[in-house]
C-alpha positions as CSV (number, residue, x, y, z in Angstrom):
1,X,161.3,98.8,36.4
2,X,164.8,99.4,37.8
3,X,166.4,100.3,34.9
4,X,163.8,103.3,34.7
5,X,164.7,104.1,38.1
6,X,168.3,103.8,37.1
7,X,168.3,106.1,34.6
8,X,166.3,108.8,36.4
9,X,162.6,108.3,35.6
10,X,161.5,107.4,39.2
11,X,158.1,108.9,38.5
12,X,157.0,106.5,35.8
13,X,158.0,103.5,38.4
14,X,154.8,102.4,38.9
15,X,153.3,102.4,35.6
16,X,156.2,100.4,34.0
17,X,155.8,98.1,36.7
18,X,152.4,97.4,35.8
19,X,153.1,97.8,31.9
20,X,156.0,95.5,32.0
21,X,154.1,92.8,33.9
22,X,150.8,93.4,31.4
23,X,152.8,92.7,29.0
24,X,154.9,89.4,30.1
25,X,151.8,87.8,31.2
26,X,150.3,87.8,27.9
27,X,153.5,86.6,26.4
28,X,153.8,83.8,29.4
29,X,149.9,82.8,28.5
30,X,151.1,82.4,24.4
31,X,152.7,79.3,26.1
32,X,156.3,79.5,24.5
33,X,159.7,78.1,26.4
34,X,160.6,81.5,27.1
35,X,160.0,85.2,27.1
36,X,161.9,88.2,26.2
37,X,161.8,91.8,27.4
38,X,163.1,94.5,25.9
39,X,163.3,98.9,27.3
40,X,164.4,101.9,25.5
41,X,163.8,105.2,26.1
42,X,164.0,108.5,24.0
43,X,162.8,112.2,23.9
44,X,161.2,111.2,27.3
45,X,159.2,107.8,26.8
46,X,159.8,104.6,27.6
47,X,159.3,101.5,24.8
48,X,158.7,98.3,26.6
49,X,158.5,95.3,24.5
50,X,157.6,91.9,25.4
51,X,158.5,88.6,22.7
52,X,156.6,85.6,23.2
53,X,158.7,83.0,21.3
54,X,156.3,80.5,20.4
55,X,155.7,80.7,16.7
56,X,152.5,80.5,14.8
57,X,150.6,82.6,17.7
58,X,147.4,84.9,15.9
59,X,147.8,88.6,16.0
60,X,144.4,88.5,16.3
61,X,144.6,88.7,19.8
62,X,144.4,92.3,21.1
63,X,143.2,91.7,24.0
64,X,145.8,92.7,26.1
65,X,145.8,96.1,24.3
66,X,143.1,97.9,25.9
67,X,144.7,96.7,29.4
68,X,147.8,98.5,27.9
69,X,146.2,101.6,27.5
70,X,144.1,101.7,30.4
71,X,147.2,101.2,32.9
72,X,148.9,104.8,30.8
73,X,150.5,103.3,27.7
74,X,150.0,106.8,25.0
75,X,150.5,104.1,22.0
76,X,150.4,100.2,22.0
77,X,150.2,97.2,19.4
78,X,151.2,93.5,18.8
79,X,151.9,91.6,16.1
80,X,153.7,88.3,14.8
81,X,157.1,87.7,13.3
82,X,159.1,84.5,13.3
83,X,160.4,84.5,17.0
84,X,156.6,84.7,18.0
85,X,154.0,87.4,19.4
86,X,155.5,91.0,19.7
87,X,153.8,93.3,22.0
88,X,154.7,96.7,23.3
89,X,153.9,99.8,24.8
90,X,154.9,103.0,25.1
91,X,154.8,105.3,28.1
92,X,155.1,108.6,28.7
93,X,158.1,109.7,31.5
């Protein structure tokens, strides 16, 4: 992710990368007209959030979580508010 870069975190380059596109894929494959994708960072991690704007979707569907946390996410979770499926990780920098 640029904006990592940007702001000085080049090592963590590579695993937000892959986080980042974890994360849209499964909000892409929630089939909703658009996604949205949010980054913070603070005390040294990165948040990355990923909105899949198609109402109605099941939280139930963690399945992208242990992908998460297998490509260096420390914490991770989804869930379901009126814009759609919310799901984000967060990354050590």
């Amino acid at each position: 992710m640029r904006q990592l870069h940007d702001w000085g975190y080049r090592e963590a380059d590579q695993a937000a990368a892959d986080l980042t596109e974890a994360l849209v894929r499964a909000a892409v494959a929630d089939g909703g007209r658009r996604v949205s994708l949010h980054l913070a960072d603070q005390n040294r991690q990165a948040l990355i959030v990923a909105l899949s704007h198609r109402p109605g979707v099941a939280v139930a569907d963690t399945a992208v979580l242990a992908e998460l946390t297998g490509l260096g996410a420390v914490s991770c979770g989804t869930d379901t508010s009126e814009d759609g499926r919310r799901m984000w990780a967060v990354l050590d920098l």
